[in-house]
C-alpha positions in Angstrom: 1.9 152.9 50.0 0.9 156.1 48.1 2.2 159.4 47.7 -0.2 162.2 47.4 0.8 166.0 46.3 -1.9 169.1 47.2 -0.4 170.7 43.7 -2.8 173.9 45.2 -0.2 174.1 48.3 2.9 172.8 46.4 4.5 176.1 45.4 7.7 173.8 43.1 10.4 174.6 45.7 11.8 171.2 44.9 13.0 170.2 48.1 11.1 166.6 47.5 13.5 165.9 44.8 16.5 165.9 46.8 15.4 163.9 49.4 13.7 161.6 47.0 14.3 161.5 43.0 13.1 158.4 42.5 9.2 159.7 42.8 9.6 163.5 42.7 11.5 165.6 39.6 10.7 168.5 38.2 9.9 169.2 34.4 11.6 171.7 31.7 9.7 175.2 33.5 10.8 174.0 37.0 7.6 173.1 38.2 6.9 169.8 40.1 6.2 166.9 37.2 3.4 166.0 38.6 1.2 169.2 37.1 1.7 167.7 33.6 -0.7 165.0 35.0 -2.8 166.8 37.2 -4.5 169.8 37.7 -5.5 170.1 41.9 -4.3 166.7 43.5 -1.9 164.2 42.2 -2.0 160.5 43.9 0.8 158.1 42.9 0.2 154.6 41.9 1.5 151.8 44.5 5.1 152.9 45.4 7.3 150.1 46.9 7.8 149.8 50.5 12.0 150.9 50.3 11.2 154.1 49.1 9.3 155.1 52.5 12.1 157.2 54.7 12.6 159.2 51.4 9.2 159.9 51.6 8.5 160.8 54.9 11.7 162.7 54.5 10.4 164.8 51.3 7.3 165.1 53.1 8.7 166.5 56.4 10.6 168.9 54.2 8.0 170.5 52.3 7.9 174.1 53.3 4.3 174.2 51.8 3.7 170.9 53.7 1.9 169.7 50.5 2.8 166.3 50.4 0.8 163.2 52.2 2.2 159.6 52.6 -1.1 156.8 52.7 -0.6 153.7 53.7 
């Protein structure tokens, strides 16, 4: 399973990171981490399979609805 962020839609309202820190954080200006590694989309490596209901939950929670589960 993958996790992939639109960082065009994503406006860094955090809400992933409470419903799952282990993949999402955000970096010292309070923008998502995942713009210090890409510019338009960001696609995680494999992400283990106990992480899923975190990640459909930080997906359902997105207000920008900028965050895709594959897999």
């Amino acid at each position: 399973m993958k996790v992939i962020v639109d960082l065009n839609k994503c406006n860094d309202h955090g809400q992933c990171v409470y419903s799952a820190p282990e993949v999402f954080s955000l970096n010292g200006r309070g923008e998502l981490s995942f713009r210090d590694e890409a510019k338009d989309l960001y696609v995680s490596d494999e992400l283990d399979e106990s992480l899923r209901d975190a990640l459909e939950e930080a997906a359902d929670i997105c207000p920008m609805q900028a965050i895709e589960i594959e897999g």
